[in-house]
N, CA, C and O atoms as CSV, one atom per row, in Angstrom:
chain,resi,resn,atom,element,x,y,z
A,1,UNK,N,N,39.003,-24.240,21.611
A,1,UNK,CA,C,37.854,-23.658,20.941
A,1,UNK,C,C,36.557,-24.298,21.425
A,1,UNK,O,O,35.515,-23.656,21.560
A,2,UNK,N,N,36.672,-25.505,21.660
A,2,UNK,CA,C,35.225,-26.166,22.288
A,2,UNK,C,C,35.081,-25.745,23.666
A,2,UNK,O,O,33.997,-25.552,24.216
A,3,UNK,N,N,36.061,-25.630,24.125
A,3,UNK,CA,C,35.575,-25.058,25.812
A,3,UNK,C,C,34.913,-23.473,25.437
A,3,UNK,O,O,33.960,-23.050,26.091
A,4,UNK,N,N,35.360,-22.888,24.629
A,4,UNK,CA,C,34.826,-21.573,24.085
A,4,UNK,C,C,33.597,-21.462,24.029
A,4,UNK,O,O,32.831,-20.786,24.715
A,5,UNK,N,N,33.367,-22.321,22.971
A,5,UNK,CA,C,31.347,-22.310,22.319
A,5,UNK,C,C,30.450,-23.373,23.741
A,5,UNK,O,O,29.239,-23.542,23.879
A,6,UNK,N,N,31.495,-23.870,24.526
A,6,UNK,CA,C,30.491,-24.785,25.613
A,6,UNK,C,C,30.140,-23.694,26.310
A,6,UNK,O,O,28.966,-23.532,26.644
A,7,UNK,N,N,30.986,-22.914,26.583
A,7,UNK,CA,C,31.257,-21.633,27.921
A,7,UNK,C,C,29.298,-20.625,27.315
A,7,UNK,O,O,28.172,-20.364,27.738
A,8,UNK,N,N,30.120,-20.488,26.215
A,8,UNK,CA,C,29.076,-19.411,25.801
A,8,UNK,C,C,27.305,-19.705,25.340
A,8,UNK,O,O,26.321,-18.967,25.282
A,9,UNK,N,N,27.533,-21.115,25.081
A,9,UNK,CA,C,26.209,-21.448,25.050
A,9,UNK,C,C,25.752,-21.719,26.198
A,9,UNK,O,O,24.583,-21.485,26.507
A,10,UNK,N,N,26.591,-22.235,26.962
A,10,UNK,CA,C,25.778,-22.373,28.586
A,10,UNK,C,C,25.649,-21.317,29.278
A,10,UNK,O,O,24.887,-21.496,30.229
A,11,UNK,N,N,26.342,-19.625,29.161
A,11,UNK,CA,C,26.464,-18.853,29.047
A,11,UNK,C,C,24.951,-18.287,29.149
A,11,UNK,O,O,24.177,-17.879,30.015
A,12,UNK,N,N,24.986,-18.490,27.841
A,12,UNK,CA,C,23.509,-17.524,26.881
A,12,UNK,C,C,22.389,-18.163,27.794
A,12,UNK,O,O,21.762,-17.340,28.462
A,13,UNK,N,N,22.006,-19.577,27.948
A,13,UNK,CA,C,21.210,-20.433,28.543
A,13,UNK,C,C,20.880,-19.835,30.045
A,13,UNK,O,O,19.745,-19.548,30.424
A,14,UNK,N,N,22.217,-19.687,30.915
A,14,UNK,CA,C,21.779,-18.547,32.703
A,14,UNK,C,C,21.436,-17.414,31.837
A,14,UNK,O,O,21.466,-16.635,32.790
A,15,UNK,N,N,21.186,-16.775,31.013
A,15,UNK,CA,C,20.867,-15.226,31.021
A,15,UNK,C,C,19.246,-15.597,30.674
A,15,UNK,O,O,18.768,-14.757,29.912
A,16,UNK,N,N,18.343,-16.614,31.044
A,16,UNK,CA,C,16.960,-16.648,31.312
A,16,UNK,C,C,16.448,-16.034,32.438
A,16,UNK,O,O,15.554,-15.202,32.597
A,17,UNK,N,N,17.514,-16.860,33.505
A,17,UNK,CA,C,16.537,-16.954,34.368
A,17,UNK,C,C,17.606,-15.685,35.456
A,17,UNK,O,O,18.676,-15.364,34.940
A,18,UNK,N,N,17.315,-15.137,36.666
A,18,UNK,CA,C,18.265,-14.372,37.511
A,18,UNK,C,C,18.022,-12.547,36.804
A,18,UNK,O,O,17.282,-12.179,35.891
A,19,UNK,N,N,18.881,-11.817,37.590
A,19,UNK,CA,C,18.550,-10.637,37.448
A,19,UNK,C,C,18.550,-10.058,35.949
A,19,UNK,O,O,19.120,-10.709,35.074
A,20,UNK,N,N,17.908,-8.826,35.639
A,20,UNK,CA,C,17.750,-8.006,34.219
A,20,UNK,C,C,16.630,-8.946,33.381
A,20,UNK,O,O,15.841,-8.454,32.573
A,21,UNK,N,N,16.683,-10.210,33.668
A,21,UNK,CA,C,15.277,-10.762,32.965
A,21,UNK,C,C,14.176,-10.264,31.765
A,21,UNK,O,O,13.827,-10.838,30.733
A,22,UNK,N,N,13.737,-8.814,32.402
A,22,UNK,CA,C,12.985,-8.544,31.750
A,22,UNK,C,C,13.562,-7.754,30.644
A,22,UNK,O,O,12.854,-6.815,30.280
A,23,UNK,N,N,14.828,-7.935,29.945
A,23,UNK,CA,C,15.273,-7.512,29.115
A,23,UNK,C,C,15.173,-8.695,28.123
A,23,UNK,O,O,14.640,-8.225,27.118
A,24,UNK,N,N,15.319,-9.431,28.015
A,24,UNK,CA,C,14.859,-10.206,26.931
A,24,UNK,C,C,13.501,-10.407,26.650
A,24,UNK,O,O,13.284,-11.357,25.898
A,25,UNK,N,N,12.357,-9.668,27.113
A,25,UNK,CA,C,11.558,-9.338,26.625
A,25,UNK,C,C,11.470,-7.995,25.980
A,25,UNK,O,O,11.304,-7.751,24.785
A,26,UNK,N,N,11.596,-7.256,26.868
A,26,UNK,CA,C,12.040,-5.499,26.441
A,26,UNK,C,C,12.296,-5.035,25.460
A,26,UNK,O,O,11.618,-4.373,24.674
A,27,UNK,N,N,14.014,-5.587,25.435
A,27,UNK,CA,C,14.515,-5.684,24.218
A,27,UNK,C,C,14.078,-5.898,23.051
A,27,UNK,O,O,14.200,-5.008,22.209
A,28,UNK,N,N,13.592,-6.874,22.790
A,28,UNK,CA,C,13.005,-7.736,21.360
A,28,UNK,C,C,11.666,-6.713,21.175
A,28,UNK,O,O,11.497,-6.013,20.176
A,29,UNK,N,N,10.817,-6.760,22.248
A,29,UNK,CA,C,9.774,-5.733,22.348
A,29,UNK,C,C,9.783,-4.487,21.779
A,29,UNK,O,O,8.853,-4.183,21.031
A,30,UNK,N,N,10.965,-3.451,22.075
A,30,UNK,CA,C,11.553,-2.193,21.320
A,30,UNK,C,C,11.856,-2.216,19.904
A,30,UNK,O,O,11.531,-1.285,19.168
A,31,UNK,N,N,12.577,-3.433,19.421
A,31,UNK,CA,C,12.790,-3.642,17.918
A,31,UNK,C,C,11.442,-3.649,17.261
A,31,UNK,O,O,11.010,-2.914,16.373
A,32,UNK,N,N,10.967,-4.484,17.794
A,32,UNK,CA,C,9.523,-4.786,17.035
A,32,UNK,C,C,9.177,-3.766,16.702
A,32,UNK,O,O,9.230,-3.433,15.518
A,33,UNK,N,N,8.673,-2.890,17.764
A,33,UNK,CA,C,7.973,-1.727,17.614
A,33,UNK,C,C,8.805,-0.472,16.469
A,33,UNK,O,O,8.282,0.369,15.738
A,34,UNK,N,N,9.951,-0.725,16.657
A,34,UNK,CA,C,10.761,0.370,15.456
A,34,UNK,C,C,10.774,-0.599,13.930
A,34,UNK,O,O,10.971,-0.098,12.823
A,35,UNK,N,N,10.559,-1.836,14.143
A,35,UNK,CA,C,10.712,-2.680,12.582
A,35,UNK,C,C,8.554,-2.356,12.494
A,35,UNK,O,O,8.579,-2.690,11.310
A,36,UNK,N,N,7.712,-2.182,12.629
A,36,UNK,CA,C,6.645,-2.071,12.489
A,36,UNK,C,C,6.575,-0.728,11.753
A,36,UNK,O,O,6.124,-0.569,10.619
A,37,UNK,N,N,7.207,0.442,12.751
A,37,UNK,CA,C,7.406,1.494,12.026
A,37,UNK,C,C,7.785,1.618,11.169
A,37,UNK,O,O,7.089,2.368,10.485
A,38,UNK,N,N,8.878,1.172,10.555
A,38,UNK,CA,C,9.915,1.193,9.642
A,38,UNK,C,C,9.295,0.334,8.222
A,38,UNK,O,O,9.281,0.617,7.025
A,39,UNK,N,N,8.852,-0.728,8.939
A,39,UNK,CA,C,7.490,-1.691,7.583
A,39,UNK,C,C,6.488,-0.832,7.190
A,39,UNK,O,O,6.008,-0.964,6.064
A,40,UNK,N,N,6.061,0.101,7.999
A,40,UNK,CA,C,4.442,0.611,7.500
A,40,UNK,C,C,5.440,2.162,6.795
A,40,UNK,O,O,4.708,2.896,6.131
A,41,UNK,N,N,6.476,2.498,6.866
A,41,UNK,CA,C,7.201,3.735,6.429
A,41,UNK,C,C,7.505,2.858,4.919
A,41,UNK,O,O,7.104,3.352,3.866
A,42,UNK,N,N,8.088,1.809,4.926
A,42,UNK,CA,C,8.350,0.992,3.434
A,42,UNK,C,C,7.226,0.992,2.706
A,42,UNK,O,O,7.412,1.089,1.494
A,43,UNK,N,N,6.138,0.916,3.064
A,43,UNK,CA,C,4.817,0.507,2.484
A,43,UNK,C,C,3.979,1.483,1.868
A,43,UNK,O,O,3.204,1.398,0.915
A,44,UNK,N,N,4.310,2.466,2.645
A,44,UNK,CA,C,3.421,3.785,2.522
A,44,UNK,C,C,4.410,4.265,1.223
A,44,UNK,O,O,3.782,4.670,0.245
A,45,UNK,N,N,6.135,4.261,1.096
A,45,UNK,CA,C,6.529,4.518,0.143
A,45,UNK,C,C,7.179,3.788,-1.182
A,45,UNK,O,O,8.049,4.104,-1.994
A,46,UNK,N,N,6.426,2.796,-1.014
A,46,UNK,CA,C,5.812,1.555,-1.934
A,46,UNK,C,C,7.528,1.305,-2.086
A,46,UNK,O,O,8.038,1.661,-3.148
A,47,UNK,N,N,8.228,0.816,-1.237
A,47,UNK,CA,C,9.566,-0.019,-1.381
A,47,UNK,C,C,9.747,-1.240,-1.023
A,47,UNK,O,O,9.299,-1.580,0.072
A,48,UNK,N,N,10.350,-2.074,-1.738
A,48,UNK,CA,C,11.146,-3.389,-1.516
A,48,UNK,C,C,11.074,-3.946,-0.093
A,48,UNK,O,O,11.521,-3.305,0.858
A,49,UNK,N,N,10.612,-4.921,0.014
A,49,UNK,CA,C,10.316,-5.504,1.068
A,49,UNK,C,C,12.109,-5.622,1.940
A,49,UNK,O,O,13.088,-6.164,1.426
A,50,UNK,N,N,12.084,-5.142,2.916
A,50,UNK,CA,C,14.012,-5.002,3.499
A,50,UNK,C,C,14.371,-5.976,3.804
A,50,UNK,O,O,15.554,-5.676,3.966
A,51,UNK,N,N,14.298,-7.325,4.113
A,51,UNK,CA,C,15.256,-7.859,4.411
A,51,UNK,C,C,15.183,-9.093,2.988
A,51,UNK,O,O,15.758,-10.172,3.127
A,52,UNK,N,N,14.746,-8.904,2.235
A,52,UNK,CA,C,14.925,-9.438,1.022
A,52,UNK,C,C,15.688,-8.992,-0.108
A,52,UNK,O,O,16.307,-9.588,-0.988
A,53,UNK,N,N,15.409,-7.400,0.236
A,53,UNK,CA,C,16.625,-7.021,-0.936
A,53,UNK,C,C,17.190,-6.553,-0.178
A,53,UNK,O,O,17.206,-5.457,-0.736
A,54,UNK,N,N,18.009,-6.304,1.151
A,54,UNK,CA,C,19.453,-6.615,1.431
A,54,UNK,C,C,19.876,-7.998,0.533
A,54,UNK,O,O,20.795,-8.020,-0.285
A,55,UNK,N,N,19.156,-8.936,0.810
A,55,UNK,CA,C,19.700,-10.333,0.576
A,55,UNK,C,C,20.126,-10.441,-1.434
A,55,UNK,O,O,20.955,-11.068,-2.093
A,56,UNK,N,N,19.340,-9.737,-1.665
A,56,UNK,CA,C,19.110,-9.847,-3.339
A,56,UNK,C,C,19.312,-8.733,-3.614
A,56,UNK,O,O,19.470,-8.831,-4.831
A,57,UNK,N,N,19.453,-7.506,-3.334
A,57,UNK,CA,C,20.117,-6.264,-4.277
A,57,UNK,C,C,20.896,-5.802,-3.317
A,57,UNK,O,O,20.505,-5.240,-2.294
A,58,UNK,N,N,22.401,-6.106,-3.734
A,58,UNK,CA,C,23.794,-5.342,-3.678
A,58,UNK,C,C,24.104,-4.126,-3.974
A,58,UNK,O,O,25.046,-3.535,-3.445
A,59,UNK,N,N,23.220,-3.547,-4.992
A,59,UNK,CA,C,23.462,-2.123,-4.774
A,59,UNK,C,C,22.585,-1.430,-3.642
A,59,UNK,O,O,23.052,-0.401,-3.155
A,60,UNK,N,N,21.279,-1.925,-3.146
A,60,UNK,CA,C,20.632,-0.977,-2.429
A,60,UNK,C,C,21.267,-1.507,-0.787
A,60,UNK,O,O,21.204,-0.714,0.152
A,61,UNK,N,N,21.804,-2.778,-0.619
A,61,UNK,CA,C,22.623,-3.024,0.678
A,61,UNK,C,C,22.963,-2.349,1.482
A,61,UNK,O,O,22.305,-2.294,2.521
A,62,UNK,N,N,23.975,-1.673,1.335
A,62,UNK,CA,C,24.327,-0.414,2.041
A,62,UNK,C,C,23.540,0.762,2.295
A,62,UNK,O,O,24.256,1.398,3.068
A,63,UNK,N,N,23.010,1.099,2.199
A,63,UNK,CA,C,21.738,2.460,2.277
A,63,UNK,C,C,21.019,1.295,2.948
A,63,UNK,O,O,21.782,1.045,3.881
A,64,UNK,N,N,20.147,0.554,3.018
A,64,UNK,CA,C,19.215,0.086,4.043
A,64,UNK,C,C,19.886,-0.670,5.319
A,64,UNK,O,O,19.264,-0.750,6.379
A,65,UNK,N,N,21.488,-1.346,5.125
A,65,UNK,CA,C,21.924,-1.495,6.333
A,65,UNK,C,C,22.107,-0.405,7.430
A,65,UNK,O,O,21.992,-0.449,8.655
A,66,UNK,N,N,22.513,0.829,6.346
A,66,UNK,CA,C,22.741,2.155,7.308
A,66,UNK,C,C,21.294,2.812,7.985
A,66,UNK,O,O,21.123,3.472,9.010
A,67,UNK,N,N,20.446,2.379,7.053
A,67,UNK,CA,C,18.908,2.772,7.677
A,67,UNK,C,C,18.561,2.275,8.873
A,67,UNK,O,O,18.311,2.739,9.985
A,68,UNK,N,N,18.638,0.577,8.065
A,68,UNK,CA,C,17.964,0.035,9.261
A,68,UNK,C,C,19.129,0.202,11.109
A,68,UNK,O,O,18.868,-0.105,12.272
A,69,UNK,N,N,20.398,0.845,10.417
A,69,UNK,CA,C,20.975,0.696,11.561
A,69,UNK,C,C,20.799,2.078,12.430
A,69,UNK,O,O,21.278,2.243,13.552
A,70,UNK,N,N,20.232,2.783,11.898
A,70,UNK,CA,C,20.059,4.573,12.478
A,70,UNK,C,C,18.745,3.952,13.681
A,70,UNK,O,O,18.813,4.221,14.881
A,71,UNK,N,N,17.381,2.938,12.951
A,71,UNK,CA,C,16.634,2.538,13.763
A,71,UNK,C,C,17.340,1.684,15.207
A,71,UNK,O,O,17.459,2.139,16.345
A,72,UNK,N,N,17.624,0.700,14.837
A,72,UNK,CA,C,18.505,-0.184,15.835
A,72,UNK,C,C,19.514,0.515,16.387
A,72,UNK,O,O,19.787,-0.364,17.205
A,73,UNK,N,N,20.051,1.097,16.551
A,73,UNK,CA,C,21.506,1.776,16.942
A,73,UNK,C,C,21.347,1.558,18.951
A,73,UNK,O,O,21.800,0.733,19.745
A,74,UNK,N,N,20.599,2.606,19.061
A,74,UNK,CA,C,20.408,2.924,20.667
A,74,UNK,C,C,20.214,1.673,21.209
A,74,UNK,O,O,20.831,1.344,22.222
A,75,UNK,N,N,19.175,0.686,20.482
A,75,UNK,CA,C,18.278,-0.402,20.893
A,75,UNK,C,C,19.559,-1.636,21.421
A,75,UNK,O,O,19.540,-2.338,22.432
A,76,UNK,N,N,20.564,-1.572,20.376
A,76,UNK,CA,C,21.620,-2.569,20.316
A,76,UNK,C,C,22.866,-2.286,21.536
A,76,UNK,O,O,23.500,-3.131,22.168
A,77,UNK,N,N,22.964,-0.570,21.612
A,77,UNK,CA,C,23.726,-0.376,22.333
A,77,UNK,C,C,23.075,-0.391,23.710
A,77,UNK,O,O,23.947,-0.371,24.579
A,78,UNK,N,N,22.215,-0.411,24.055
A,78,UNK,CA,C,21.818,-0.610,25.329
A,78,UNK,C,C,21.218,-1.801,25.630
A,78,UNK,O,O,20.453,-1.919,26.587
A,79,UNK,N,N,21.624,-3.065,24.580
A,79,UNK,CA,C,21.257,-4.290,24.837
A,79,UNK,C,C,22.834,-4.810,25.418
A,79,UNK,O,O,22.931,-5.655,26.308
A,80,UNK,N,N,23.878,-4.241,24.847
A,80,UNK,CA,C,24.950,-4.623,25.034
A,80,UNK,C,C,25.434,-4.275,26.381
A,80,UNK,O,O,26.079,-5.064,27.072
A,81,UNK,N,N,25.000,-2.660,26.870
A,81,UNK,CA,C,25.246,-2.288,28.232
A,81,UNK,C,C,24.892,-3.391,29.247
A,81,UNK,O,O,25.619,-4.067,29.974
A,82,UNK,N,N,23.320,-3.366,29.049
A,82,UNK,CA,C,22.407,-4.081,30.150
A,82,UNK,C,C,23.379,-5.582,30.049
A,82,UNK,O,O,24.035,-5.900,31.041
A,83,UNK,N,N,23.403,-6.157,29.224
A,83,UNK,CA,C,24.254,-7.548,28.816
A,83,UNK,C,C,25.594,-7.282,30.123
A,83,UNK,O,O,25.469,-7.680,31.281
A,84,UNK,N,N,26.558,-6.693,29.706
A,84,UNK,CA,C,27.574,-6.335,30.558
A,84,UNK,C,C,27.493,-6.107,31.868
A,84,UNK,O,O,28.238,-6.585,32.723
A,85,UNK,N,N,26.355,-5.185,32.081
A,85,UNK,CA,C,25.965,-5.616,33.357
A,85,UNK,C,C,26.094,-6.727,34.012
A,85,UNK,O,O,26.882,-7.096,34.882
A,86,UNK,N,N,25.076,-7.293,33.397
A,86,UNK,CA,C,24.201,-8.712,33.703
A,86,UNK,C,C,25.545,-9.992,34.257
A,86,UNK,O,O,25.491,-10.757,35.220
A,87,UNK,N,N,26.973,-9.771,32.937
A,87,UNK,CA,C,28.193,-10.487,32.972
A,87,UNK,C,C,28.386,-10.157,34.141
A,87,UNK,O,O,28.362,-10.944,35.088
A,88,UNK,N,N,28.591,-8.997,34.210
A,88,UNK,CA,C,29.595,-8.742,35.607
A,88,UNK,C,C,28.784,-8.828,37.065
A,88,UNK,O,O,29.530,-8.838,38.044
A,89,UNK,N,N,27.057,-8.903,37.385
A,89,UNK,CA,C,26.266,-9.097,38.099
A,89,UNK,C,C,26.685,-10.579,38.231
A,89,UNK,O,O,26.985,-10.903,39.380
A,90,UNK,N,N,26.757,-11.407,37.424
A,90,UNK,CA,C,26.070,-13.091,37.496
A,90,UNK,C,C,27.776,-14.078,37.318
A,90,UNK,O,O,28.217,-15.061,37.912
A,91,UNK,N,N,28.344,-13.171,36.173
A,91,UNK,CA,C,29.797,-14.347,36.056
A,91,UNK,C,C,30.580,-13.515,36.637
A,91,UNK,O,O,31.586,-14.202,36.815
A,92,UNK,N,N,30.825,-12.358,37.109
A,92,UNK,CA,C,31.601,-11.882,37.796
A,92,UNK,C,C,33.111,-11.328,36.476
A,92,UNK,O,O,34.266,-11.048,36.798
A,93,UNK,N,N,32.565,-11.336,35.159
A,93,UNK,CA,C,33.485,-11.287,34.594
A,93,UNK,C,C,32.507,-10.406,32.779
A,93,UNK,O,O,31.403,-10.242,32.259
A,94,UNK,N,N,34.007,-10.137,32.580
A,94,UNK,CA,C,32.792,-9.697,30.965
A,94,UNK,C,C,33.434,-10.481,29.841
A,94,UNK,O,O,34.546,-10.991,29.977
A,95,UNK,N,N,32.759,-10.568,28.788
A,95,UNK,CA,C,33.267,-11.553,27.576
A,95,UNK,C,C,32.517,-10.638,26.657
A,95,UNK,O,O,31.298,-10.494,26.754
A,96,UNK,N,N,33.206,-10.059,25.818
A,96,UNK,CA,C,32.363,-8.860,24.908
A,96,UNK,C,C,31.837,-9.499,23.754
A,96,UNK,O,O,31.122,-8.806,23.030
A,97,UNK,N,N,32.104,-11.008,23.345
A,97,UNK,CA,C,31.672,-11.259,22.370
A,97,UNK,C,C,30.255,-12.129,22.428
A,97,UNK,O,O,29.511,-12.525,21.531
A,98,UNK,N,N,30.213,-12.237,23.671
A,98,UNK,CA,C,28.853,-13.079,24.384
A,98,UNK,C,C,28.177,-11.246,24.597
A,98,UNK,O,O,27.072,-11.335,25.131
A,99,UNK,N,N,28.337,-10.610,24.482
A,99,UNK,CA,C,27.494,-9.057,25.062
A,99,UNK,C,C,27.095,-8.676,23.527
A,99,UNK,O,O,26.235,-7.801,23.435
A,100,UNK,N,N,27.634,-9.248,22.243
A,100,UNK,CA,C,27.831,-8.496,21.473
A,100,UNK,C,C,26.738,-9.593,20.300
A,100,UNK,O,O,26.204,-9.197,19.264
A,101,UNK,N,N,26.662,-11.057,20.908
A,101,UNK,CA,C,25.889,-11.811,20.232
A,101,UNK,C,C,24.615,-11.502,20.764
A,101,UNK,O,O,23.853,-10.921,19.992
A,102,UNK,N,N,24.114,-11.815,22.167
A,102,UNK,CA,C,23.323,-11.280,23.075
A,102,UNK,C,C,22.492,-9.969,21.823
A,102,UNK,O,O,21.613,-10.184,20.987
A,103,UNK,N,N,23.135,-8.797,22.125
A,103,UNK,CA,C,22.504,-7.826,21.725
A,103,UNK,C,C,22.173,-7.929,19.914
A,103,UNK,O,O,21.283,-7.313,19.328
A,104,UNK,N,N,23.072,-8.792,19.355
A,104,UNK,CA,C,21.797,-8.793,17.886
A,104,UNK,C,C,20.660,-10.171,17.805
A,104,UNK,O,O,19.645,-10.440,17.163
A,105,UNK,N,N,21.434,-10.774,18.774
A,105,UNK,CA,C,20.083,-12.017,18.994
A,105,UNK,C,C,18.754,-11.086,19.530
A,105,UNK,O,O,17.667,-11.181,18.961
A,106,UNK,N,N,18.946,-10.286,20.552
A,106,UNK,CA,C,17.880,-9.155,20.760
A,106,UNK,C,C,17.634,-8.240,20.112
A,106,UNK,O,O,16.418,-8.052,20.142
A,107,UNK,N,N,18.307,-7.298,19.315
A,107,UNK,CA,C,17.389,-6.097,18.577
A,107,UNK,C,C,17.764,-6.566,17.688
A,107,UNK,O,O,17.032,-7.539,17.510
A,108,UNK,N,N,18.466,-6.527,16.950
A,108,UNK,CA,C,18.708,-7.168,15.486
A,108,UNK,C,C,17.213,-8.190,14.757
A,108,UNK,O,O,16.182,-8.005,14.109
A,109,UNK,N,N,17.935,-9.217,15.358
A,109,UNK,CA,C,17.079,-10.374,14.553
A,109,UNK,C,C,15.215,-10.566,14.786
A,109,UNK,O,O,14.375,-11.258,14.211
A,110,UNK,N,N,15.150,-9.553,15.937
A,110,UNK,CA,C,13.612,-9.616,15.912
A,110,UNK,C,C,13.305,-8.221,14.243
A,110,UNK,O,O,12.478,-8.186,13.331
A,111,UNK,N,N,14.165,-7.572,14.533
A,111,UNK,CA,C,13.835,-6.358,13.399
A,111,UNK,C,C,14.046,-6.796,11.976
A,111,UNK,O,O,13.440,-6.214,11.076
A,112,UNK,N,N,14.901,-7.828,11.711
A,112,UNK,CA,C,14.464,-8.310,10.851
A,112,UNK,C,C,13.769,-9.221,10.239
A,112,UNK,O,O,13.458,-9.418,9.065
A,113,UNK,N,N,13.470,-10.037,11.779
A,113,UNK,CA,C,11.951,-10.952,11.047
A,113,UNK,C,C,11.132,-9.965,10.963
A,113,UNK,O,O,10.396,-10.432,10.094
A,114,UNK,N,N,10.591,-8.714,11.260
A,114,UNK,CA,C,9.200,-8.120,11.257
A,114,UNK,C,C,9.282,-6.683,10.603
A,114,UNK,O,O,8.409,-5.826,10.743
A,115,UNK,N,N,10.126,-6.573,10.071
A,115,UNK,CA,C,10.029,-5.091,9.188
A,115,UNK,C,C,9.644,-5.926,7.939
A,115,UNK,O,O,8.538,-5.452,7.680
A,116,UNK,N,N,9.905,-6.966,6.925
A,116,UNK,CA,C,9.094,-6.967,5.872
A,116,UNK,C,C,7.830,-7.715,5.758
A,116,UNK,O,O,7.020,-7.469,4.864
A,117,UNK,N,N,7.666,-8.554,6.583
A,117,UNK,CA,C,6.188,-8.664,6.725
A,117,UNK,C,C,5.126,-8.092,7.415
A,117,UNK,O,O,4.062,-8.629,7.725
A,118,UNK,N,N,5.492,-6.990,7.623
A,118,UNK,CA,C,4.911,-5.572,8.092
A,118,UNK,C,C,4.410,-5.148,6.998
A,118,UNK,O,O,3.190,-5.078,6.849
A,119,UNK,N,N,5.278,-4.797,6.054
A,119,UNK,CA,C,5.282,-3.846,5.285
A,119,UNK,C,C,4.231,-5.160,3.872
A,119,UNK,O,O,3.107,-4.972,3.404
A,120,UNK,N,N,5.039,-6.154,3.645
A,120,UNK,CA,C,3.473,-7.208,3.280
A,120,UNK,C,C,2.337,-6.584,3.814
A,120,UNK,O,O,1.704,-5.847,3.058
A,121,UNK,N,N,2.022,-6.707,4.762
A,121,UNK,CA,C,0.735,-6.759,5.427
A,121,UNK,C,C,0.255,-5.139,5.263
A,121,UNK,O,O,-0.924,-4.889,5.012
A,122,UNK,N,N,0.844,-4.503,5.358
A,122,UNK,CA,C,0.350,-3.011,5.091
A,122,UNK,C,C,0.243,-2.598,3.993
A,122,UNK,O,O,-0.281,-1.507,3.770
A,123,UNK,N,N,0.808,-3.530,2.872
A,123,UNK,CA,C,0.062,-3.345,1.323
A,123,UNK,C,C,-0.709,-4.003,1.176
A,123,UNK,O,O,-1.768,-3.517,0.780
A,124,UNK,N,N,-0.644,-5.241,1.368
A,124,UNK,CA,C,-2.273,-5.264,1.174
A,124,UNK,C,C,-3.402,-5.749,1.730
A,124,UNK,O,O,-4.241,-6.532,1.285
A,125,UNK,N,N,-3.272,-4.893,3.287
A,125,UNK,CA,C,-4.623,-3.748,3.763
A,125,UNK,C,C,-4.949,-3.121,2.588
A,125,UNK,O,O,-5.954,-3.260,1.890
A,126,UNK,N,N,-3.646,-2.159,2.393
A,126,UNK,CA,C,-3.674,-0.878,1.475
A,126,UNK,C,C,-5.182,-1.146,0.213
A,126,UNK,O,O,-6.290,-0.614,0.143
A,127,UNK,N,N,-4.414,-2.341,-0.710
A,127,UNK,CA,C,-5.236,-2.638,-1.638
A,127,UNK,C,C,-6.810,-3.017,-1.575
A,127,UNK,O,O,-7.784,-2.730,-2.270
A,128,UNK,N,N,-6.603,-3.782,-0.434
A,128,UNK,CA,C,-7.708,-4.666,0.008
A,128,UNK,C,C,-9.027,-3.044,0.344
A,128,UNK,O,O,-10.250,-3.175,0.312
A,129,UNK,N,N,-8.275,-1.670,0.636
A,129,UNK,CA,C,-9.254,-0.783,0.902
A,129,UNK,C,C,-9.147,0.572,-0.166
A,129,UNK,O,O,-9.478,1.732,0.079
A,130,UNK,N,N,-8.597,0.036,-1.372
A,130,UNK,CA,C,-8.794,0.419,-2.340
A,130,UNK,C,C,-9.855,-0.320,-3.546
A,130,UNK,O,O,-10.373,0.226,-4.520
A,131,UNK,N,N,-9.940,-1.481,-3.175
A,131,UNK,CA,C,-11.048,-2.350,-3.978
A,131,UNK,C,C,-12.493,-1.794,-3.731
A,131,UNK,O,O,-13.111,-1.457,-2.721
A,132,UNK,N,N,-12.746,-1.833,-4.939
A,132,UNK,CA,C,-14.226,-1.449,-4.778
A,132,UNK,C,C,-15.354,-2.915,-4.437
A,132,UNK,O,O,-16.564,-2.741,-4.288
């Protein structure tokens, strides 16, 4: 098991530098831009900040995992392609679970740091230009 997590963190570490590169910008880049959307769509319909009540309401969980996953879907699956690539370009081999961390370390986790403090910030603009 330790040769496992050595493999894959040293792994993750070559996928800086060498070919597809500009996918770890890209990538994260595309989420953003659909978690921005998706914050100023929460805001405008005055809902729960998302990645807080995933965390704290169990009933609304499911309906915003499936949401937020209709946004992410393409983003993840073509983080995972390009990833596979990249395996079989550089290690000459594929490991699907290094393709499969890869791609929510990239669309995933940028979309959920920035869909609810989006949606913060777009209420209150909101208010701030409702004050007289």
């Amino acid at each position: 098991m330790d040769e496992v997590l050595t493999r894959i963190f040293g792994d993750l570490g070559d996928r800086v530098g060498g070919p597809l590169t500009f996918r770890l910008v890209l990538q994260p880049a595309v989420a953003i831009v659909l978690a921005i959307r998706a914050g100023l769509h929460d805001a405008h319909d005055d809902r729960s900040p998302y990645f807080w009540t995933i965390l704290t309401r169990p009933s609304d969980r499911h309906e915003l995992l499936r949401e937020g996953w209709k946004d992410l879907a393409k983003v993840f699956i073509l983080a995972v392609l390009i990833d596979i690539g990249f395996q079989v370009m550089v290690f000459r081999r594929f490991y699907p679970f290094e393709a499969l961390l890869v791609a929510f370390l990239l669309a995933c986790v940028p979309y959920l740091l920035v869909r609810g403090p989006t949606d913060r910030i777009a209420r209150m603009a909101r208010r701030r230009a409702h004050q007289p």
